[in-house]
N, C-alpha and C positions, 0 to 999 in steps of 0.2 A: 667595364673598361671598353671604349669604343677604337675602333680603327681609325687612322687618317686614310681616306682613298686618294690617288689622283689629284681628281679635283676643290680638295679642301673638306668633302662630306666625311660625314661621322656616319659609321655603320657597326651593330655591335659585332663580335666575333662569330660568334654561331650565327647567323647572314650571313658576315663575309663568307663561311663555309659552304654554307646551303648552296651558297651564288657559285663559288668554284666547282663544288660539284653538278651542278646545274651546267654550267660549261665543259665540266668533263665527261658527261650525258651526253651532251650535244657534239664533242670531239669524237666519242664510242662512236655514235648514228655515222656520223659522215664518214669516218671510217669502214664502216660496217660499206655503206652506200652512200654515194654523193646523192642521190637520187630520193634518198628517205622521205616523209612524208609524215607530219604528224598523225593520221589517219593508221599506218602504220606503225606508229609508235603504240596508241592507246588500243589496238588490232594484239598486237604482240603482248602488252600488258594484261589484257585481257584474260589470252588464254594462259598465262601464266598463274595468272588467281583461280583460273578454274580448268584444269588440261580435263579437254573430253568434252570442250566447250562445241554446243553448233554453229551451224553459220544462221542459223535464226535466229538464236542469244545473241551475236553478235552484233546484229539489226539492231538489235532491242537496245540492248545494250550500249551501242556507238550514235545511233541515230543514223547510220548510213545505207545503203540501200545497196539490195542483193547484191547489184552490179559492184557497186564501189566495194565491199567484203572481197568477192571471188578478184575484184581484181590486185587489191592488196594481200589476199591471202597468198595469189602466185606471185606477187612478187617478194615476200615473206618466206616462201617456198621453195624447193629446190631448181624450178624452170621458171621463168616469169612468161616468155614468149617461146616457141620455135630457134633453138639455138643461142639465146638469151637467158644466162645462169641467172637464178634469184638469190636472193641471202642468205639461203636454206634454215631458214630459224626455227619455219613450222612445218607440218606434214597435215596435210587434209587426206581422211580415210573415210570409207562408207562404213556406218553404224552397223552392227555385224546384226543390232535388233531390225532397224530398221534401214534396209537399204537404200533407201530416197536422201534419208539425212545424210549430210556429212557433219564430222566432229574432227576437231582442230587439238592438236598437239606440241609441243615445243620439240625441236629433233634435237641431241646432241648439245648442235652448236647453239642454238637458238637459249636452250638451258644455261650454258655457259658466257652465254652474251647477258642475260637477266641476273647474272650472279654478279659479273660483270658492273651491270649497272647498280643493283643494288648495296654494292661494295661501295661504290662510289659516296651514296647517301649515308650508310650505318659503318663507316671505316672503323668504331672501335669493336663488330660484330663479324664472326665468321659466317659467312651467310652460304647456305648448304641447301639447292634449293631440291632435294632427296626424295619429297613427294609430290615432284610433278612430273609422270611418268610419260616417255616416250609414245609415238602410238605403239612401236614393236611392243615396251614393258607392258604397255596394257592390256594388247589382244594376248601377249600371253598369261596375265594374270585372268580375264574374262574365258579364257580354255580350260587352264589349266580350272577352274571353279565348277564346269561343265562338267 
């Protein structure tokens, strides 16, 4: 069965959906921040598939370069600049192995905005995103193993 759109196109219903939730992605972001940035989007995706991610993986990963990471990371962050709040999504910590590295985390909200959006896509799925741990969940589960 196809849709009538608008403009007289046929589209089938699962598109029609994909597309609305597509746009209801894109209403979350600007909500979130008018300022978003796809770089931050695929930034936050990221560490969501892998919490505990570095900012090296993320190089690697993105294509983007140091700069461009650390500077979307703070704005992802809970400070972006000097008196200038970020979106507080992620939390960057130093590697408790290696001190030089940082590794990247979803805070809180940041967890709640990814369920969020994933809701958006899987709406007949309760999406529970359970094991992607906090940085606090983690350094206490890395102590508590010590």
């Amino acid at each position: 069965m196809l849709m009538k759109t608008p403009r007289g196109t046929n589209m089938k219903p699962h598109y029609a959906r994909a597309v609305r939730a597509g746009i209801a992605s894109v209403q979350l972001w600007r909500e979130a921040s008018e300022y978003s940035t796809p770089q931050q989007v695929q930034i936050l995706y990221e560490v969501a598939l892998k919490p505990g991610i570095t900012m090296q993986e993320l190089m690697q990963n993105t294509g983007l370069a140091l700069s461009s990471i650390s500077r979307n990371l703070a704005a992802l962050g809970e400070w972006q600049s000097a008196g200038k709040p970020g979106m507080n999504f992620l939390e960057t910590i130093e590697d408790p192995e290696e001190r030089r590295r940082k590794i990247v985390f979803l805070t809180p909200k940041g967890r709640t905005f990814v369920q969020r959006q994933l809701q958006l896509f899987c709406p007949d799925e309760t999406v529970e995103l359970v094991n992607t741990p906090t940085a606090k969940e983690w350094l206490n589960k890395v102590h508590r193993a010590r």
